[in-house]
C-alpha positions in Angstrom: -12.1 -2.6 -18.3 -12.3 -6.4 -17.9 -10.4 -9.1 -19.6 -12.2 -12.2 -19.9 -13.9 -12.2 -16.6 -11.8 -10.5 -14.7 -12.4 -6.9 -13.5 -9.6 -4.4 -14.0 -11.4 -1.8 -11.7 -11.2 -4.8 -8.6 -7.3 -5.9 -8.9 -4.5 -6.1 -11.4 -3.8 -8.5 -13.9 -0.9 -10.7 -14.5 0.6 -11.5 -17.5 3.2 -14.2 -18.4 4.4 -13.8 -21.3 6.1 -17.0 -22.7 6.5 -15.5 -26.3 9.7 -17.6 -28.1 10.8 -18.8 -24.6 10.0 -22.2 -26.1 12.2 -21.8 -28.8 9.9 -24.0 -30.7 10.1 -27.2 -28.9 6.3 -28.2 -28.0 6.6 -30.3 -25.0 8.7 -27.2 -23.3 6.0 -25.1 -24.8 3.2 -26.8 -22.4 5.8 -27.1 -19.6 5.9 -23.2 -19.6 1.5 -22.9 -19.5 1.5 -25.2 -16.9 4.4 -23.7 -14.4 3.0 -19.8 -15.3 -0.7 -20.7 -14.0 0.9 -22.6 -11.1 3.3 -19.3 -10.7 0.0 -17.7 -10.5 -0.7 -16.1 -14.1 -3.6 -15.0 -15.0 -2.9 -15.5 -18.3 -0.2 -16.4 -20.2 0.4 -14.7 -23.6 2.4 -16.5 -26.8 3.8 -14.7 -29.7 2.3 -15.8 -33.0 4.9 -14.9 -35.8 5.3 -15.6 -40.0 8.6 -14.7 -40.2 8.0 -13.6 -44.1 5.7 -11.4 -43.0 7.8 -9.5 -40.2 11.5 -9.2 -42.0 12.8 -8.1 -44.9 13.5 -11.2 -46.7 17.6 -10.0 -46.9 17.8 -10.9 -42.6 18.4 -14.4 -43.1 19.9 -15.0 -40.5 16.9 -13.6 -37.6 14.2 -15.5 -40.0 16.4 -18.7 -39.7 15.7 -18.1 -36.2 12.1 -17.4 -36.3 11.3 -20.2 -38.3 13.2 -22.3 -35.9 11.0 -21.5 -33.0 7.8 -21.9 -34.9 5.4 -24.0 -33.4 2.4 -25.4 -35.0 -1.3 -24.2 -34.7 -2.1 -27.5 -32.5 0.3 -27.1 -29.8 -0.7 -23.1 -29.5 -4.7 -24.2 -29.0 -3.4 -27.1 -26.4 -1.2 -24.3 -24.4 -4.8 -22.3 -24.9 -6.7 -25.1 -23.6 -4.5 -25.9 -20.3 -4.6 -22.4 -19.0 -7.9 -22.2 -19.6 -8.5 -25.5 -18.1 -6.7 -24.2 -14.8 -9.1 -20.9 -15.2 -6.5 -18.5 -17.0 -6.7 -16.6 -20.3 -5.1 -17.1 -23.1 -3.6 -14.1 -25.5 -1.0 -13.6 -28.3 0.6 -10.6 -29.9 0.5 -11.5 -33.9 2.9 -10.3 -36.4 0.8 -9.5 -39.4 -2.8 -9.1 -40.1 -3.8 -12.1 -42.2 -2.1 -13.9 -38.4 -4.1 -11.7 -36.6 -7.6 -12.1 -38.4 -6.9 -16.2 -38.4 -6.2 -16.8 -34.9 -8.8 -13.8 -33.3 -11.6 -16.1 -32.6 -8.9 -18.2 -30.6 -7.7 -15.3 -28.4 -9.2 -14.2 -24.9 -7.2 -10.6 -25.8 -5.2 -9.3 -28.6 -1.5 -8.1 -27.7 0.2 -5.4 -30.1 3.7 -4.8 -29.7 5.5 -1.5 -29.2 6.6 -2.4 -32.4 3.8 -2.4 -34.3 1.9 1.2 -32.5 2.3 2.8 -35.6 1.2 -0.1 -38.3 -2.1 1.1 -38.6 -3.9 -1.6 -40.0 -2.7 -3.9 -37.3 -4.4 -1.2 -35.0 -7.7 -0.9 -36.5 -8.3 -4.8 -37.1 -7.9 -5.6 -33.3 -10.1 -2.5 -32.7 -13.0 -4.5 -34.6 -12.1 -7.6 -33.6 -14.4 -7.0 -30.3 -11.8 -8.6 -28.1 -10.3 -6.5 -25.3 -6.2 -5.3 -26.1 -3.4 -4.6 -24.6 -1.1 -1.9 -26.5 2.8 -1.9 -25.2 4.3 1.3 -26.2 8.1 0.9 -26.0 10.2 3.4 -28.0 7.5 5.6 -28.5 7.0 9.3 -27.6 3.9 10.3 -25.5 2.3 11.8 -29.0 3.0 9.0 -30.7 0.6 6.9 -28.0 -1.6 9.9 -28.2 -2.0 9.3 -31.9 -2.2 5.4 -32.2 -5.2 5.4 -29.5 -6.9 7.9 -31.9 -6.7 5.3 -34.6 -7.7 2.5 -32.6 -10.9 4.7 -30.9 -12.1 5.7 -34.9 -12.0 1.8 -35.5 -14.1 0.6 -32.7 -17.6 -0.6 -33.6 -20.4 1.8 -32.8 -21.1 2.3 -29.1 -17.8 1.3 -27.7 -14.8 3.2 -26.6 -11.4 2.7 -25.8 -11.7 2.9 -21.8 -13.9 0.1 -22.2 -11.3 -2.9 -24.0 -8.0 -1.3 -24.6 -5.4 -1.1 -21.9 -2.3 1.1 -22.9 1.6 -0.4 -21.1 4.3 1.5 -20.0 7.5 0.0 -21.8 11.0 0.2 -22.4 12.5 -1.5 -25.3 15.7 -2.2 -23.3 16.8 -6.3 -23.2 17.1 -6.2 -20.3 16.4 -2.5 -19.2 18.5 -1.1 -16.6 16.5 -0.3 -13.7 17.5 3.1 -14.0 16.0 3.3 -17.4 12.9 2.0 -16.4 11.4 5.7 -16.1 8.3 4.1 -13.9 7.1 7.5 -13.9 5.7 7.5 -17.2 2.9 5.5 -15.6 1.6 8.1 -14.1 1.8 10.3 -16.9 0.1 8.0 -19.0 -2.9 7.4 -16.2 -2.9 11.9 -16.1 -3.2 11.7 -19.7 -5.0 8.9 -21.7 -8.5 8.4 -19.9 -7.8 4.1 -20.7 -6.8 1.6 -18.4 -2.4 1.7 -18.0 -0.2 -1.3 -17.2 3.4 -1.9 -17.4 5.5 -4.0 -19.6 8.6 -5.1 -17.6 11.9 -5.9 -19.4 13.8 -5.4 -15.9 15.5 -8.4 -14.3 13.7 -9.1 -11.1 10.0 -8.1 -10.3 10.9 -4.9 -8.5 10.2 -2.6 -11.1 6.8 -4.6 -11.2 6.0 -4.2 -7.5 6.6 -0.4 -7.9 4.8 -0.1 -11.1 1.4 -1.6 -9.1 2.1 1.5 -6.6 2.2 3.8 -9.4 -1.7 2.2 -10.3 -0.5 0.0 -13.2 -3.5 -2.4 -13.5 -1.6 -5.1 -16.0 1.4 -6.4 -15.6 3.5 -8.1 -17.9 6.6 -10.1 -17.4 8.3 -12.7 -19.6 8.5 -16.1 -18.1 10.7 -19.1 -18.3 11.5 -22.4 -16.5 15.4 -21.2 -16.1 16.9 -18.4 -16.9 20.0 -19.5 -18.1 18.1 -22.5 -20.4 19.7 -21.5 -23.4 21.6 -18.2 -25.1 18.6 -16.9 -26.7 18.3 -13.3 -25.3 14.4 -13.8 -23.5 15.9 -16.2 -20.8 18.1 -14.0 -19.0 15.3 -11.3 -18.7 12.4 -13.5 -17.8 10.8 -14.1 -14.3 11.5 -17.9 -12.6 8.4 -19.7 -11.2 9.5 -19.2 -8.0 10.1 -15.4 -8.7 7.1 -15.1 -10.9 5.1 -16.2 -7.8 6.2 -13.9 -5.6 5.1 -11.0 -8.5 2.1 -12.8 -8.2 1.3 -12.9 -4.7 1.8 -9.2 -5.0 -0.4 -8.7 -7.7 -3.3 -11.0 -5.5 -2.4 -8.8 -2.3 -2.1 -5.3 -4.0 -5.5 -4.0 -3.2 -5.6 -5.0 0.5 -2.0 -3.8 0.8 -3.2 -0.6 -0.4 -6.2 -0.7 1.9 -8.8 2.2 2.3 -6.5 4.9 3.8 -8.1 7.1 6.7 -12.1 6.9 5.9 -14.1 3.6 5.8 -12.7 1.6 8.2 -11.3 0.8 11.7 -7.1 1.4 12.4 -6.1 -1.8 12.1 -3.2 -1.2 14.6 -5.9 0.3 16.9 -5.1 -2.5 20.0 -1.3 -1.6 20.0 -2.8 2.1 21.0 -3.1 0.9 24.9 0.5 -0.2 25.0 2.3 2.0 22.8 0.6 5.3 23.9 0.8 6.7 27.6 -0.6 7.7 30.7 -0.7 10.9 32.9 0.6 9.3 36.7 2.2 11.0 39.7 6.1 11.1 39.3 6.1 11.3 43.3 3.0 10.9 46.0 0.4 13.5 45.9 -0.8 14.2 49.3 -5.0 14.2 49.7 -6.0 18.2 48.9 -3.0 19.1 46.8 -3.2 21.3 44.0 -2.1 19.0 41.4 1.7 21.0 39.2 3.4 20.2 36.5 6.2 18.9 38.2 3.6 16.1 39.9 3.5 14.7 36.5 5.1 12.2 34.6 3.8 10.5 31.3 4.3 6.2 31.2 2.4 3.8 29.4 0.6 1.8 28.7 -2.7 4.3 27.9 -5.1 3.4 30.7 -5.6 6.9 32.1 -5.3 10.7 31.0 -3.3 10.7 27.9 -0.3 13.4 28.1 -2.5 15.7 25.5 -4.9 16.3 28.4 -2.6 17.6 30.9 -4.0 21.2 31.2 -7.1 19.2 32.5 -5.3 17.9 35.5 -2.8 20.6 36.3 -4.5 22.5 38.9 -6.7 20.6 40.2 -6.4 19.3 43.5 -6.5 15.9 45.0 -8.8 13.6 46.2 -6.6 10.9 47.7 -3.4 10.2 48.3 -1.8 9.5 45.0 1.0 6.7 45.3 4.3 7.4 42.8 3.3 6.1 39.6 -0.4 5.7 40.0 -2.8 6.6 37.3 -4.6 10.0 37.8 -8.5 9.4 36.8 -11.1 11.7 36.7 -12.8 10.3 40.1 -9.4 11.4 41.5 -9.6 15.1 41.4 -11.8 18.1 42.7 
């Protein structure tokens, strides 16, 4: 699957996700683009919300809110053009289709929340939309995913399917999620099960669920992002990632596939010069007259590795000398009869 230009299949990709950390205020809004690509982002990812059109008009008091952190259509395409302008991607999760369908041809990728993995028409209109997706998937029983894919798949145009543009995250609706709760294992029984790319969507505080996640062959990761955690009360703060924490995510994210390396076929041990000095030699625990038949008890095992290794010691008990063989000398082949 690739996202923009960048390759799934070749590393993981990093998500910051800034979504109300901005808490409407525009110039704080472009302060967070411009720390999360330094941070090392890939892409950063805003949260595009009509509060009319995502609660019950009787919850005054969270629409209040929303409405408060609205920002207007200009300062989203100038946060769009500075990541891009630093080589990122820009994405957004929208709350309602008529959102969705206006801001598409703006969008690098299409976010859904774990919210919204049963609101069906949300599913199907960023199946058409031709843009790849990323599904989170918090609260939701492994069915559940089963069954929202299936809608999504019977939406796509003709000739494409899911493995190719949708990526499916591991999440926990938790704010913050306990580590404990994180249950990092349903990564892997998402990868055994879906046949589509998996990620992770981290609510944890810290970025070691994260790491572990990328072990578990998570190939998106998203983590919230702010410019201090303790900015303001709103909830987001306290669970998002630092710049100087996000980085270190990042570096991880950049490093993960030569950290995970090739295993034991396709390439040299890179350790292999510590061998000589950490690995021993067969040598004469006392002297060895000339013509002795060589015992076991003529043998001791030292390093560093420059003679018989202690694995070939049948092949020198036995044998007799052809010198004199000081304490501690290496036995070599040209040594015995």
């Amino acid at each position: 699957m690739k996202i923009g230009s960048f390759d799934l299949a070749e590393r993981p990709f990093l998500i910051a996700e800034i979504g109300n950390n901005h808490e409407g205020n525009p110039e704080l809004a472009l302060k967070l683009v411009d720390a999360a690509v330094d941070a090392g982002a890939d892409a950063v990812k805003v949260q595009l919300i009509n509060p009319l059109r995502l609660v019950n008009r009787s919850e005054q008091q969270r629409i209040a809110q929303l409405s408060r952190f609205r920002l207007e259509r200009e300062v989203f395409l100038e946060m769009a053009r500075r990541v891009r302008g630093r080589g990122g991607l820009f994405m957004a999760s929208a709350f309602d289709c008529d959102t969705l369908q206006e801001w598409v041809g703006d969008l690098d990728a299409i976010k859904i929340a774990s919210g919204d993995l049963d609101f069906d028409p949300m599913l199907k209109l960023a199946a058409n939309s031709g843009k790849p997706v990323v599904l989170s998937t918090g609260m939701s029983t492994l069915p559940e995913i089963e069954r929202a894919i299936g809608v999504f798949s019977t939406a796509l145009p003709a000739g494409v399917a899911a493995e190719d543009c949708l990526a499916v995250l591991h999440c926990v609706s938790l704010y913050p999620t306990p580590l404990t709760q994180a249950n990092l294992s349903g990564i892997s029984e998402l990868r055994a099960r879906l046949g589509v790319t998996i990620g992770y969507s981290d609510h944890t505080l810290g970025v070691t669920a994260a790491t572990i996640a990328l072990g578990l062959g998570a190939r998106v990761i998203e983590k919230h992002f702010t410019l201090d955690k303790a900015y303001s009360e709103f909830r987001d703060h306290a669970l998002s990632a630092e710049p100087e924490e996000f980085s270190v995510l990042a570096q991880t994210v950049r490093c993960y596939s030569d950290i995970l390396g090739r295993g034991f076929t396709g390439g040299e041990l890179a350790d292999a010069a510590t061998r000589a000095v950490a690995r021993r030699s067969i040598v004469a625990v006392r002297d060895i007259p000339m013509g002795a038949t060589i015992t076991a008890v003529d043998l001791d095992y030292v390093r560093p590795a420059i003679g018989f290794p202690p694995s070939a010691a049948e092949h020198v008990i036995g044998r007799q000398a052809r010198k004199r063989l000081a304490i501690h000398e290496v036995i070599r082949e040209e040594d015995l009869a």
